[in-house]
C-alpha angles and dihedrals in degrees: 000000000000131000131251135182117258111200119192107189126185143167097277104014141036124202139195145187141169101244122177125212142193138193095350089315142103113244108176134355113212116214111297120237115221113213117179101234094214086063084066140064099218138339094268091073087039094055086044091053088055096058099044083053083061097038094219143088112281126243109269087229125068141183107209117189112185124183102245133059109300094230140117134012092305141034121212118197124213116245082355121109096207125103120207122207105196088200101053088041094100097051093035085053111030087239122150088194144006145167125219110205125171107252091246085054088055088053090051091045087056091050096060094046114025106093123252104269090072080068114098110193109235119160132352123028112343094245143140114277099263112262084215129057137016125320129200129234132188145145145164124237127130085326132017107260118198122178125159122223122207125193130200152171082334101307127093134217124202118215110189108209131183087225087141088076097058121128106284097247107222107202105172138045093255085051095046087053084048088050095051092045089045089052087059087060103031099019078211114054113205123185089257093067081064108022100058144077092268083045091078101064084041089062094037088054099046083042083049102055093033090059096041097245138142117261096231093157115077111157114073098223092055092048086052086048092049089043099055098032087060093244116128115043090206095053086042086053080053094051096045089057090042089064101040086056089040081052097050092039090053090055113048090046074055092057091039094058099043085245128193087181144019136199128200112214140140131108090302102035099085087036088061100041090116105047091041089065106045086041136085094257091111097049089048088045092061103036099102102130110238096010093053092108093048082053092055091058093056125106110226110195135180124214113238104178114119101233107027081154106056088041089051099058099052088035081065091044094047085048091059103033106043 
């Protein structure tokens, strides 16, 4: 057993923990310390920070997830000033390994080994995540991750995607005359100009127009507060429509992957465990014409642990590093 340091970094936090691992697994995940990224200059004071908090010498292994592709010399971060450089990590940060990992792949990485209690049922038969075969995984956040997970003889493989940034698939009248408004603005409308959490004022300000009404609601977070507490009718009308299209996104990835399972993660996934359920997300899940009854015999999960990140990260390291 010995202990390494697991980094989630996203556009507006970074996180850390001291995790320890054992035998290509996570054992345990200490407390995770929240920095704001724009408060310091780079990860590397970041990463210094973290360890005066702790008042101690940091592990000499790391698992990084970042919240971009892990790819090239340098690694630019959306709505993040830092800039990563993969090969000047292990001097910046005193590290004698480390893995980088994008942060969907993370999520991935938890699901196959966080146990099953951080699974919350939430369409299709209320049964364990399958141990063979793929697995989808998607989530909105600021962005709309997407990963897929495959198991098998006892082993898994993380393969990171950019499904977030499918065709938005419009599949009623109201959604064709979304998807024209939105055009005006994109040009080319992904899903994650709907299915995130800017997506939402996307879809209040189309409804908006479309209805007539007047936009009262400006700040994002206010509009996801309205939307949830039931408050505004027009920011409700949003969210009902949010998790239709999270529903039919879900499910064509599903379809993509060859998927026996799917998780819904990402910063907004547990937030929304409760409208999910009570929304159309599950009829919208299933309606794929003559697969309909292969999508009604697949288990659809959230991932309720606090920190599926963090775990992640050192989940990849342990992986690789057994």
């Amino acid at each position: 057993m010995r202990e390494i340091v697991a980094v989630d970094i996203g556009g507006t936090h970074a996180r850390f923990a001291i995790a320890t691992i054992e035998d290509g697994k996570v054992i345990t995940l200490g407390e995770a310390t929240t920095l704001k990224c724009a408060e310091h200059g780079s990860l590397a004071l970041a990463w210094e920070t973290f360890g005066r908090s702790l008042n101690r010498d940091l592990p000499r292994e790391a698992g990084i997830a970042v919240a971009c592709p892990v790819s090239g010399e340098i690694l630019k971060l959306t709505n993040n000033p830092w800039i990563i450089q993969p090969s000047q990590l292990a001097a910046r940060l005193h590290l004698d390994n480390f893995v980088l990992v994008n942060d969907f792949g993370a999520v991935a990485h938890a699901v196959a080994q966080v146990d099953s209690s951080y699974m919350k049922h939430l369409c299709g038969p209320d049964i364990d995540l399958p141990t063979e075969g793929a697995i989808t995984i998607v989530g909105p956040g600021t962005g709309l991750g997407a990963a897929c997970l495959l198991r098998r003889n006892d082993r898994y493989f993380v393969m990171e995607t950019e499904g977030g940034h499918l065709d938005y698939p419009p599949l009623d009248e109201l959604e064709d005359k979304i998807l024209k408004a939105l055009r005006l603005r994109f040009r080319r409308v992904s899903a994650e100009r709907i299915v995130s959490g800017p997506g939402l004022t996307n879809l209040y300000e189309v409804i908006a127009e479309i209805q007539g009404w007047p936009i009262t609601l400006r700040d994002n977070r206010t509009l996801w507060q309205n939307a949830l507490d039931g408050s505004d009718t027009l920011a409700v009308a949003a969210l009902e429509r949010f998790c239709l299209s999270l529903g039919a996104v879900s499910g064509d990835l599903a379809l993509a992957h060859g998927a026996r399972g799917v998780v819904i993660g990402g910063g907004l996934g547990l937030r929304l465990a409760d409208s999910l359920g009570h929304s159309g997300f599950a009829e919208r899940f299933v309606a794929k014409g003559r697969f309909e009854t292969m999508m009604t015999e697949m288990p659809v999960k959230i991932i309720t642990h606090p920190q599926p990140g963090l775990f992640g990260a050192a989940a990849a390291y342990a992986e690789a590093h057994p």
